[in-house]
N, C-alpha and C positions, 0 to 999 in steps of 0.2 A: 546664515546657512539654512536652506531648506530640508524636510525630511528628506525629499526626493536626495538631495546631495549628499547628506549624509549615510543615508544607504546605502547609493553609490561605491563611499568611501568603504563600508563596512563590507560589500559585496566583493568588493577587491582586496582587503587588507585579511578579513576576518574571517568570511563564511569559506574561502579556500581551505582553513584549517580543522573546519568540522567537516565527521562523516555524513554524505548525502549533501554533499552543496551545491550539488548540482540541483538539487531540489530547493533551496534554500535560494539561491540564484532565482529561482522562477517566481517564488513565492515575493523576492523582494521586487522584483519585475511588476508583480502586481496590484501590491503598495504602491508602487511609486507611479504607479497609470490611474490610481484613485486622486480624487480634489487635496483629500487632507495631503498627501506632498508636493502639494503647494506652499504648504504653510511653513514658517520659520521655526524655526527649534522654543524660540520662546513665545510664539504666538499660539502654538500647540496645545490647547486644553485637555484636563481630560473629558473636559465635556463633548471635546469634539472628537477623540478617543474614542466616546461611548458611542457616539454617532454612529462611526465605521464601521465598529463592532456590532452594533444593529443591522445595522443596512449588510452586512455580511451575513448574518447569521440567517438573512432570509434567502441568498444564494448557497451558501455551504454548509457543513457540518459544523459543530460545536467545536471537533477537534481542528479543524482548517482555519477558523475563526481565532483560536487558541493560540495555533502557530504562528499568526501569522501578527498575532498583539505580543508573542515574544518575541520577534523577532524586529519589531520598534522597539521593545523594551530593550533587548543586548544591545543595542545600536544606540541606545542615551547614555546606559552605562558606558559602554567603553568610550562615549565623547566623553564623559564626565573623566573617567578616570584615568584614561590614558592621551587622549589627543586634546587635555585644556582646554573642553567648551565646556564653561560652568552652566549646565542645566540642569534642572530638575525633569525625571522622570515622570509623564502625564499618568502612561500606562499600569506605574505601581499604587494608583489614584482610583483606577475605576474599579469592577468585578469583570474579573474575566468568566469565560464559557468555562462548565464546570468539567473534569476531565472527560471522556468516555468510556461511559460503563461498559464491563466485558458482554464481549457481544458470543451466542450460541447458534450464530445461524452456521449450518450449514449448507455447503452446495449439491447439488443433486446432478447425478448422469444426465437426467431431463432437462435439466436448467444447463448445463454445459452445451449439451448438443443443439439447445435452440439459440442460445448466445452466440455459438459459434456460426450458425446455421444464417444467422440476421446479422453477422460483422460485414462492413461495409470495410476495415481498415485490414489489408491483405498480413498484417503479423501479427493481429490478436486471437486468432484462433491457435497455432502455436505455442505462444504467450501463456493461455491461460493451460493448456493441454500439458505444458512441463510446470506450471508452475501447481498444478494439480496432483503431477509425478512428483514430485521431487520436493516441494515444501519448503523451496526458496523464495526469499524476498524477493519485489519488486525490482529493487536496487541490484539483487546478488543477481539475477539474471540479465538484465539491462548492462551489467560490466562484463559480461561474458563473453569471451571472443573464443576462435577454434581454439586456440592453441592450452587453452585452459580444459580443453576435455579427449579426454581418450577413450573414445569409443572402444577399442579393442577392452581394456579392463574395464570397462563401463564405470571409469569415474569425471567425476567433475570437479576442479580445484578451482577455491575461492578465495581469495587473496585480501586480506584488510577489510572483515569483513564488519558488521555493523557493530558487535563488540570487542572489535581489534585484534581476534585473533584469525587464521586462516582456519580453511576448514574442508573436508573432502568431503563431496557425496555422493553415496552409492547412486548410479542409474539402475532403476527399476526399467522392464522391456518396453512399458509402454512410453517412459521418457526418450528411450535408447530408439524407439520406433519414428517419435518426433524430429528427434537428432538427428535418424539417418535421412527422413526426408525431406528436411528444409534443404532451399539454395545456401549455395556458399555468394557470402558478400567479399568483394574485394578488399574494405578493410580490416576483413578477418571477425567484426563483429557477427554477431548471432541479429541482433534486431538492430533497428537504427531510431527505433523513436525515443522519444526522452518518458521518462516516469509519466509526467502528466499526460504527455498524448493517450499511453496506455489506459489510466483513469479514466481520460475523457470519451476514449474508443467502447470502454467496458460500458459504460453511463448509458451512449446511446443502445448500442447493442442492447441493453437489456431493455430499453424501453421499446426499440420497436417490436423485441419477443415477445412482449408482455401484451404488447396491440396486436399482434399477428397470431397470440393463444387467447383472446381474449373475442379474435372474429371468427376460429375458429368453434371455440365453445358456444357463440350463439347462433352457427349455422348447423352445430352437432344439437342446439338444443337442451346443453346442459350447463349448468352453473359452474363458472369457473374459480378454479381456487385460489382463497382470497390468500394462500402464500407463497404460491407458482411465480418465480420471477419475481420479486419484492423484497424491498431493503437486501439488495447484494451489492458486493462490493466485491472490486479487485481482489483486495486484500482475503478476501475470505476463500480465497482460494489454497492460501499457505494453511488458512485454520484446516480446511478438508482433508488436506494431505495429512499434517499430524493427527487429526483423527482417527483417519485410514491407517498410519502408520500401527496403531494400538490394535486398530481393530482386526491388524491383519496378524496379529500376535507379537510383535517385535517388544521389547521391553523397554523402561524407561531411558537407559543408557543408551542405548541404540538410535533409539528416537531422538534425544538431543545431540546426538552424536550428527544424524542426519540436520537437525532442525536450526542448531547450533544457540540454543536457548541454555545458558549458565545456571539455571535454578531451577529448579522444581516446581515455583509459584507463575516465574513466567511461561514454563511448561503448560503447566496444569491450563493459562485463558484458555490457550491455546486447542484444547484437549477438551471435546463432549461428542461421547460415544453413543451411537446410538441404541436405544435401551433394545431395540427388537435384535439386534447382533447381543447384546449380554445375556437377554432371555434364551438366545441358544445354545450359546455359550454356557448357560445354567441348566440347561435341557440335555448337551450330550455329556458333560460331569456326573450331573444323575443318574445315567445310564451307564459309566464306566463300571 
Protein backbone atom coordinates (compact mmCIF):
# COMPACT_ATOMS: atom_id res chain seq x y z
CA UNK A 1 0.00 0.00 0.00
CA UNK A 2 1.10 3.48 -0.87
CA UNK A 3 0.71 6.67 1.21
CA UNK A 4 -1.33 8.03 -1.45
CA UNK A 5 -3.80 4.82 -0.86
CA UNK A 6 -3.76 4.82 2.35
CA UNK A 7 -4.98 8.43 2.80
CA UNK A 8 -7.30 7.64 0.37
CA UNK A 9 -8.66 4.95 2.88
CA UNK A 10 -8.51 7.44 5.86
CA UNK A 11 -10.22 10.32 3.70
CA UNK A 12 -13.22 8.18 3.37
CA UNK A 13 -13.27 6.17 6.55
CA UNK A 14 -11.86 8.64 9.12
CA UNK A 15 -11.57 12.42 8.45
CA UNK A 16 -15.77 12.35 7.74
CA UNK A 17 -15.75 12.03 11.50
CA UNK A 18 -13.61 15.06 12.39
CA UNK A 19 -14.76 18.61 12.69
CA UNK A 20 -13.56 20.64 9.44
CA UNK A 21 -12.97 17.67 7.02
CA UNK A 22 -13.82 19.23 4.59
CA UNK A 23 -10.61 21.06 5.12
CA UNK A 24 -8.73 17.91 5.98
CA UNK A 25 -10.11 16.31 2.61
CA UNK A 26 -7.92 19.17 0.81
CA UNK A 27 -5.11 19.01 2.79
CA UNK A 28 -4.94 15.15 2.17
CA UNK A 29 -5.57 16.05 -1.61
CA UNK A 30 -2.34 17.67 -1.29
CA UNK A 31 -0.24 15.02 0.25
CA UNK A 32 -1.22 12.76 -1.87
CA UNK A 33 -0.18 15.08 -5.36
CA UNK A 34 3.38 15.29 -3.61
CA UNK A 35 6.46 12.35 -4.79
CA UNK A 36 6.42 11.03 -1.17
CA UNK A 37 2.74 9.26 -2.03
CA UNK A 38 4.38 7.41 -4.19
CA UNK A 39 5.99 5.55 -1.81
CA UNK A 40 4.98 2.41 0.20
CA UNK A 41 3.91 2.45 3.74
CA UNK A 42 7.29 0.60 4.61
CA UNK A 43 9.60 2.34 2.23
CA UNK A 44 8.57 5.75 3.95
CA UNK A 45 11.56 7.05 5.95
CA UNK A 46 11.55 9.46 8.14
CA UNK A 47 14.14 10.86 6.31
CA UNK A 48 12.05 11.40 3.62
CA UNK A 49 9.47 12.75 5.94
CA UNK A 50 11.86 15.38 6.84
CA UNK A 51 12.23 16.17 3.10
CA UNK A 52 8.50 17.27 2.62
CA UNK A 53 8.49 18.90 5.58
CA UNK A 54 11.38 21.16 4.19
CA UNK A 55 10.39 21.51 1.01
CA UNK A 56 6.87 22.56 2.49
CA UNK A 57 7.88 24.89 4.98
CA UNK A 58 9.40 26.91 2.07
CA UNK A 59 5.75 27.28 0.57
CA UNK A 60 3.70 27.42 3.76
CA UNK A 61 3.46 28.32 7.23
CA UNK A 62 4.81 26.24 10.11
CA UNK A 63 1.35 25.71 11.15
CA UNK A 64 0.05 24.16 7.40
CA UNK A 65 3.38 22.28 7.52
CA UNK A 66 2.26 20.91 11.15
CA UNK A 67 -1.11 19.84 9.85
CA UNK A 68 -0.43 18.40 7.22
CA UNK A 69 2.70 15.92 9.09
CA UNK A 70 -0.43 14.96 11.38
CA UNK A 71 -2.35 14.08 9.23
CA UNK A 72 0.22 11.16 7.77
CA UNK A 73 0.85 10.63 11.23
CA UNK A 74 -3.33 9.72 12.31
CA UNK A 75 -3.25 7.86 9.06
CA UNK A 76 -0.09 5.17 10.15
CA UNK A 77 -1.74 5.09 13.42
CA UNK A 78 -5.14 4.02 12.62
CA UNK A 79 -3.32 1.36 9.72
CA UNK A 80 -1.42 0.17 12.73
CA UNK A 81 -4.22 -0.15 15.15
CA UNK A 82 -7.22 -0.69 13.54
CA UNK A 83 -7.07 -1.97 9.82
CA UNK A 84 -3.85 -4.64 10.48
CA UNK A 85 -0.92 -2.91 8.54
CA UNK A 86 1.82 -3.51 10.89
CA UNK A 87 3.92 -0.16 10.29
CA UNK A 88 5.86 1.77 12.13
CA UNK A 89 5.18 5.66 12.20
CA UNK A 90 8.16 7.72 10.04
CA UNK A 91 6.48 11.06 11.21
CA UNK A 92 6.67 10.29 15.28
CA UNK A 93 10.82 10.03 14.07
CA UNK A 94 11.36 13.40 12.72
CA UNK A 95 10.78 17.21 14.50
CA UNK A 96 7.93 18.62 13.40
CA UNK A 97 7.22 22.65 12.89
CA UNK A 98 7.04 24.16 16.29
CA UNK A 99 3.43 25.24 17.05
CA UNK A 100 2.41 28.93 16.33
CA UNK A 101 3.07 31.56 18.54
CA UNK A 102 0.08 33.88 19.36
CA UNK A 103 -0.01 36.18 16.87
CA UNK A 104 -1.17 40.51 17.88
CA UNK A 105 -1.70 41.71 14.56
CA UNK A 106 -4.31 43.37 13.92
CA UNK A 107 -6.58 44.43 10.84
CA UNK A 108 -7.09 48.07 9.98
CA UNK A 109 -10.30 49.91 8.13
CA UNK A 110 -7.40 50.87 5.60
CA UNK A 111 -6.24 47.45 5.13
CA UNK A 112 -10.02 46.18 4.65
CA UNK A 113 -10.85 48.69 2.08
CA UNK A 114 -7.75 48.27 0.01
CA UNK A 115 -8.09 44.17 0.22
CA UNK A 116 -11.38 44.48 -0.72
CA UNK A 117 -10.75 47.33 -3.28
CA UNK A 118 -7.79 44.62 -5.18
CA UNK A 119 -10.17 41.31 -4.90
CA UNK A 120 -10.27 39.81 -8.12
CA UNK A 121 -12.73 36.89 -6.48
CA UNK A 122 -16.43 38.52 -6.57
CA UNK A 123 -17.25 36.67 -2.53
CA UNK A 124 -14.34 37.76 -0.76
CA UNK A 125 -15.05 41.10 -0.13
CA UNK A 126 -18.32 40.02 1.68
CA UNK A 127 -16.31 37.38 3.30
CA UNK A 128 -14.07 39.37 5.00
CA UNK A 129 -16.69 42.37 5.75
CA UNK A 130 -18.98 39.76 8.11
CA UNK A 131 -16.46 37.96 9.12
CA UNK A 132 -15.04 41.41 10.64
CA UNK A 133 -18.85 41.87 12.03
CA UNK A 134 -19.31 39.13 13.48
CA UNK A 135 -16.12 37.28 14.70
CA UNK A 136 -17.02 33.97 13.11
CA UNK A 137 -14.82 31.27 11.98
CA UNK A 138 -13.81 30.67 8.43
CA UNK A 139 -15.64 27.40 8.69
CA UNK A 140 -18.90 28.82 10.73
CA UNK A 141 -19.54 31.10 7.79
CA UNK A 142 -18.58 28.92 4.86
CA UNK A 143 -21.60 26.42 6.43
CA UNK A 144 -23.99 29.11 6.43
CA UNK A 145 -26.94 28.88 4.44
CA UNK A 146 -30.31 31.54 4.62
CA UNK A 147 -32.19 29.58 6.47
CA UNK A 148 -29.75 29.69 9.42
CA UNK A 149 -30.25 33.66 9.73
CA UNK A 150 -33.02 35.75 10.63
CA UNK A 151 -32.55 39.01 9.61
CA UNK A 152 -35.73 40.29 11.23
CA UNK A 153 -34.21 39.46 15.00
CA UNK A 154 -30.79 40.07 13.48
CA UNK A 155 -29.48 36.59 14.52
CA UNK A 156 -27.42 34.01 13.09
CA UNK A 157 -27.50 30.16 14.30
CA UNK A 158 -24.62 27.89 14.15
CA UNK A 159 -25.11 24.48 14.45
CA UNK A 160 -22.06 21.72 15.48
CA UNK A 161 -19.93 24.33 15.75
CA UNK A 162 -15.91 23.76 16.16
CA UNK A 163 -16.27 22.95 19.86
CA UNK A 164 -19.47 20.95 19.48
CA UNK A 165 -21.88 23.00 20.75
CA UNK A 166 -24.32 25.42 18.71
CA UNK A 167 -24.32 28.80 19.11
CA UNK A 168 -26.21 32.22 18.24
CA UNK A 169 -24.83 35.33 17.13
CA UNK A 170 -25.92 38.79 17.54
CA UNK A 171 -25.92 40.74 13.93
CA UNK A 172 -24.28 43.96 14.55
CA UNK A 173 -25.86 46.68 11.39
CA UNK A 174 -22.91 46.62 9.63
CA UNK A 175 -23.11 42.42 9.33
CA UNK A 176 -26.90 42.92 8.96
CA UNK A 177 -26.03 45.57 6.00
CA UNK A 178 -23.75 42.79 4.38
CA UNK A 179 -26.65 40.35 4.70
CA UNK A 180 -29.05 42.40 3.15
CA UNK A 181 -27.09 43.02 0.25
CA UNK A 182 -25.70 39.95 -1.01
CA UNK A 183 -27.54 37.76 -3.91
CA UNK A 184 -29.49 34.92 -2.80
CA UNK A 185 -27.81 31.58 -4.29
CA UNK A 186 -30.14 28.85 -5.36
CA UNK A 187 -28.78 26.40 -2.97
CA UNK A 188 -29.61 28.53 -0.16
CA UNK A 189 -25.77 28.94 0.62
CA UNK A 190 -24.39 32.35 1.55
CA UNK A 191 -20.79 31.66 -0.51
CA UNK A 192 -19.84 28.82 -2.49
CA UNK A 193 -16.07 28.49 -2.29
CA UNK A 194 -14.46 26.02 0.01
CA UNK A 195 -12.10 27.37 3.03
CA UNK A 196 -8.95 27.18 0.96
CA UNK A 197 -10.26 29.22 -2.06
CA UNK A 198 -11.00 31.99 0.49
CA UNK A 199 -7.19 31.82 1.94
CA UNK A 200 -6.09 31.68 -1.30
CA UNK A 201 -8.30 34.87 -2.58
CA UNK A 202 -7.18 36.84 0.69
CA UNK A 203 -3.19 35.84 -0.15
CA UNK A 204 -3.40 37.47 -3.56
CA UNK A 205 -5.58 40.33 -2.57
CA UNK A 206 -3.33 41.51 -0.21
CA UNK A 207 -0.40 41.34 -2.33
CA UNK A 208 -1.53 43.12 -5.24
CA UNK A 209 -2.72 46.02 -2.24
CA UNK A 210 0.55 45.95 -0.95
CA UNK A 211 2.10 46.70 -4.86
CA UNK A 212 -0.69 49.08 -5.67
CA UNK A 213 0.19 51.13 -2.00
CA UNK A 214 3.48 50.79 -2.57
CA UNK A 215 3.29 52.57 -6.42
CA UNK A 216 1.35 54.89 -4.92
CA UNK A 217 3.65 55.97 -2.15
CA UNK A 218 6.59 56.53 -4.56
CA UNK A 219 4.53 58.64 -6.92
CA UNK A 220 3.15 60.55 -3.70
CA UNK A 221 6.90 60.71 -2.72
CA UNK A 222 6.87 59.28 0.51
CA UNK A 223 7.93 56.19 2.40
CA UNK A 224 5.68 53.57 2.63
CA UNK A 225 4.93 51.63 5.79
CA UNK A 226 6.79 48.92 6.38
CA UNK A 227 3.43 47.44 8.31
CA UNK A 228 0.62 48.60 5.72
CA UNK A 229 -0.73 45.23 4.27
CA UNK A 230 1.88 42.72 5.84
CA UNK A 231 1.83 39.42 7.54
CA UNK A 232 -2.21 39.32 7.23
CA UNK A 233 -4.17 36.54 7.24
CA UNK A 234 -7.69 35.51 6.85
CA UNK A 235 -7.94 34.38 10.02
CA UNK A 236 -7.08 37.66 11.53
CA UNK A 237 -9.95 38.95 10.78
CA UNK A 238 -12.05 36.92 13.63
CA UNK A 239 -8.91 38.28 16.01
CA UNK A 240 -10.22 42.08 14.95
CA UNK A 241 -13.66 41.44 15.56
CA UNK A 242 -13.07 40.16 19.23
CA UNK A 243 -10.89 42.99 19.80
CA UNK A 244 -13.46 45.32 18.65
CA UNK A 245 -15.90 43.46 20.53
CA UNK A 246 -14.03 44.76 24.08
CA UNK A 247 -13.23 47.70 22.75
CA UNK A 248 -16.62 48.67 22.07
CA UNK A 249 -17.47 47.92 25.79
CA UNK A 250 -19.20 44.54 25.81
CA UNK A 251 -17.80 42.31 28.66
CA UNK A 252 -16.25 39.06 28.84
CA UNK A 253 -19.38 36.76 28.72
CA UNK A 254 -20.83 38.46 26.02
CA UNK A 255 -17.80 38.26 23.92
CA UNK A 256 -17.54 34.46 24.13
CA UNK A 257 -20.95 34.25 24.09
CA UNK A 258 -20.63 35.86 20.43
CA UNK A 259 -17.06 34.26 19.81
CA UNK A 260 -17.91 30.97 21.14
CA UNK A 261 -14.29 30.53 22.68
CA UNK A 262 -14.87 28.06 26.12
CA UNK A 263 -12.13 29.69 28.28
CA UNK A 264 -10.73 32.65 29.23
CA UNK A 265 -7.02 31.74 27.80
CA UNK A 266 -8.29 30.94 24.47
CA UNK A 267 -10.21 34.22 24.88
CA UNK A 268 -7.63 36.19 25.91
CA UNK A 269 -4.96 35.03 21.92
CA UNK A 270 -7.78 36.20 20.68
CA UNK A 271 -8.05 39.58 22.41
CA UNK A 272 -5.34 42.90 22.01
CA UNK A 273 -6.79 46.19 22.41
CA UNK A 274 -5.51 48.96 21.21
CA UNK A 275 -3.55 50.98 23.83
CA UNK A 276 -4.71 54.61 22.21
CA UNK A 277 -8.72 53.30 22.87
CA UNK A 278 -7.57 52.37 26.67
CA UNK A 279 -5.64 55.70 27.07
CA UNK A 280 -9.20 57.18 26.57
CA UNK A 281 -10.76 55.16 28.05
CA UNK A 282 -8.25 56.30 31.08
CA UNK A 283 -8.80 59.92 30.00
CA UNK A 284 -12.76 60.11 30.21
CA UNK A 285 -12.54 58.03 33.99
CA UNK A 286 -10.36 60.87 34.98
CA UNK A 287 -12.63 63.29 34.13
CA UNK A 288 -15.83 61.61 35.61
Amino acid sequence: MTLAELLERYGKEVSPQHKGHREELWKIGVISRDRIAKYSLVALTPMLVADYRDRRLQVVSDATARHELNIISAAYKVAAREWGIPVSNPVSQIKRPPAGRERKRRISQAEIDAIILHSKTRELPDFLRLAVATGMRRGEIIRLRWQNIDLGRRLAYLSDTKNGEDRVVPLSSEALAVLQAMPRRLDGRLFSLEPPGFSKAMRKSVVRARRAYEIDCTIAGVLPDPDFLCDLRLHDARHEAVSAFFERGLDVMEVASISGHKTLSCLKRYTHMRAERIAMKLVRYSNV
